[in-house]
C-alpha positions as CSV (number, residue, x, y, z in Angstrom):
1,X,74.0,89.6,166.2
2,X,73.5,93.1,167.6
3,X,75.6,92.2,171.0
4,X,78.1,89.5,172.0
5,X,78.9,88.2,175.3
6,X,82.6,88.5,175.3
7,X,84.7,85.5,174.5
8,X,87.5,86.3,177.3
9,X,85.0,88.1,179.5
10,X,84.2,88.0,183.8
11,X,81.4,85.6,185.0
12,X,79.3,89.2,185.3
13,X,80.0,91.1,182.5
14,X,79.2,87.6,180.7
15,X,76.1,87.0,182.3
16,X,74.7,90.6,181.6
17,X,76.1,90.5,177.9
18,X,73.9,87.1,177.7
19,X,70.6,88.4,179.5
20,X,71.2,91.5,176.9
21,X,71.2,89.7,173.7
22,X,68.0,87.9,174.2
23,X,66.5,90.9,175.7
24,X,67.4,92.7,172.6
25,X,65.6,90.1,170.4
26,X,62.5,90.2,172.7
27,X,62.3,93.6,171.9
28,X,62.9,92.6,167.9
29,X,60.1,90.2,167.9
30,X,57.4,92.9,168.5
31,X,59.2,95.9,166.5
32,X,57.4,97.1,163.4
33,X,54.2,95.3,164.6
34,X,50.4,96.9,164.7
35,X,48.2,96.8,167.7
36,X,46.4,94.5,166.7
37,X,49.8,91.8,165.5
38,X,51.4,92.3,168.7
39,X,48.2,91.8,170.8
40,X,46.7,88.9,169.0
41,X,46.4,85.5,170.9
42,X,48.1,82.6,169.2
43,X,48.2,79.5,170.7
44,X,44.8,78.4,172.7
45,X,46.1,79.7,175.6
46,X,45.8,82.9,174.8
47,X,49.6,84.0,174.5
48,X,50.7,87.2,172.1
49,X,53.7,88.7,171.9
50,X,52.5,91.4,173.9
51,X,51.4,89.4,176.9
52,X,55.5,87.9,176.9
53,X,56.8,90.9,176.9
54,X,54.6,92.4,179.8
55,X,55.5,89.2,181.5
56,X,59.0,89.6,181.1
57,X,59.1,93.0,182.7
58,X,57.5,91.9,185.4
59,X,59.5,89.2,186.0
60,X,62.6,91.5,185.5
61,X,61.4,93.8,188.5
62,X,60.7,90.6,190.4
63,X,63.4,89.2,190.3
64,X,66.4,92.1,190.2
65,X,64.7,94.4,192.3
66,X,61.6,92.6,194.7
67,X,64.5,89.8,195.6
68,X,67.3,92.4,196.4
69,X,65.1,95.0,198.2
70,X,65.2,97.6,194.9
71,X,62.8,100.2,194.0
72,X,59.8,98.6,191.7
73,X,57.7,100.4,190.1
74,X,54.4,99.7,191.1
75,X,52.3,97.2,189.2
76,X,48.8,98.0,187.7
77,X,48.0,94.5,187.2
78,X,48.0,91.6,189.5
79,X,50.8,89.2,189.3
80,X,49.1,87.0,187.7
81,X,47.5,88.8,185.3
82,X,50.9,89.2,183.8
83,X,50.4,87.6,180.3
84,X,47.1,89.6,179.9
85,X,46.8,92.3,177.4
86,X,43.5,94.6,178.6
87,X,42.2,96.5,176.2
88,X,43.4,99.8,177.6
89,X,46.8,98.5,177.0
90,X,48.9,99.8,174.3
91,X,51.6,98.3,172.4
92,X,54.1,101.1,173.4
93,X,52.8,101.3,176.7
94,X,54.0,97.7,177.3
95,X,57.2,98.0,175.5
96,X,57.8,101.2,177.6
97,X,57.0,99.3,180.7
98,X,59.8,96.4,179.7
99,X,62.2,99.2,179.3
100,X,61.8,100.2,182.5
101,X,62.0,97.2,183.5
102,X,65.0,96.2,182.0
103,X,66.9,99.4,183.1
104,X,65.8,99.1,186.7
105,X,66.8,95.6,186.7
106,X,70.5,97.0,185.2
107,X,70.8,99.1,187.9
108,X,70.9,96.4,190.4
109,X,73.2,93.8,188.5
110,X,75.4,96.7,187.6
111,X,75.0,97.7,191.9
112,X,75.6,94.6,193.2
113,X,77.9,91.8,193.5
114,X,77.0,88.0,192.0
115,X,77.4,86.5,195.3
116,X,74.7,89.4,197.2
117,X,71.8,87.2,198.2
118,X,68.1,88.2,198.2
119,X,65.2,87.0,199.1
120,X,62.8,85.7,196.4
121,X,58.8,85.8,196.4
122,X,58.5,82.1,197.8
123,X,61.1,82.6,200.5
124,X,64.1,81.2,199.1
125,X,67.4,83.1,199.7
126,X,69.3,83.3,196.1
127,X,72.4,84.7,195.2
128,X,72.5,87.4,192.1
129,X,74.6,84.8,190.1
130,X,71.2,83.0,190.3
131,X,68.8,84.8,189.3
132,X,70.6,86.4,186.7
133,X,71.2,82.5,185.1
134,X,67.4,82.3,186.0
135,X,66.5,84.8,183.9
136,X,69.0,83.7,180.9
137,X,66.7,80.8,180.8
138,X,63.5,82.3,181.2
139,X,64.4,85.0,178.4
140,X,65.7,82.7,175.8
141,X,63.0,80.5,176.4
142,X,59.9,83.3,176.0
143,X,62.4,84.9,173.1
144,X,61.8,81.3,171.3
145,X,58.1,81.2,171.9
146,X,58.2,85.0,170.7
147,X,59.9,83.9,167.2
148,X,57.4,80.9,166.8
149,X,54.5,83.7,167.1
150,X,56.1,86.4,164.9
151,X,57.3,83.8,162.1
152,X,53.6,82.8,162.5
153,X,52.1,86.6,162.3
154,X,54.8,88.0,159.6
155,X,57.5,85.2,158.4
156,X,60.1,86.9,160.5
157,X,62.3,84.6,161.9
158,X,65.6,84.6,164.2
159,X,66.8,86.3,166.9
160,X,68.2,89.9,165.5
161,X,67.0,91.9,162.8
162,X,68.2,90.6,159.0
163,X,71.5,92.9,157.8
């Protein structure tokens, strides 16, 4: 696995090291793609691997930065349009955008405390223990759609890159 969440570790450190890993195999599942693999829709609903991973950056700015009061960048698609490739969309302007993404969202873990509580976009107050759990789940579970599509696109299967 490229990253392990520490077997003796704090409740934080944990978290983060588990948000990390299936971040990191988000980012596998569209590596070494073309435009046209990482775009392509592949269930009737339309969903590509592209359209989860612009999803998941926006849901990382969401939730770690909207809920806590953070700087977001601003969004040049509405919310939700979030699973929607548009043409003018590139692979690497997505996966730059995640980045971003994830690295803002960073900042405000690593900035603030599990028990600092936010305010999410239906009103709720949650804590940062929360919504990083939250996004654990909603990760994983978009990382396991994501290696159903790219098994189906190129055989590739798992959730890091083969030794």
């Amino acid at each position: 696995m490229s990253r392990r969440v520490p077997l003796t570790g704090g409740e934080k450190e944990s978290l983060h090291a588990s948000l990390d890993r299936h971040r990191d195999a988000v980012l596998w599942k569209v590596e070494g793609l073309d435009e046209e693999q990482a775009r392509r829709p592949m269930t009737p609903s339309g969903t590509s691997l592209l359209g989860l991973v612009k999803h998941l950056a926006a849901v990382e700015y969401g939730w770690f930065c909207q809920t806590f009061g953070r700087e977001v960048e601003p969004l040049w698609f509405a919310p939700e349009e979030d699973m929607e490739i548009r043409p003018e969309e590139s692979a690497e302007q997505i996966v730059a955008f995640y980045r971003r993404a994830r690295a803002a969202a960073d900042r405000a873990i690593n900035a603030l405390d599990l028990e600092t509580t936010g305010t999410s976009w239906a009103g709720e107050t949650v804590s940062m223990r929360w919504v990083l759990i939250h996004m654990i789940e909603d990760t994983a579970r978009h990382a396991g759609h994501m290696d159903i599509l790219r098994e189906l696109i190129d055989g590739a299967v798992g959730d890091h890159r083969p030794a």
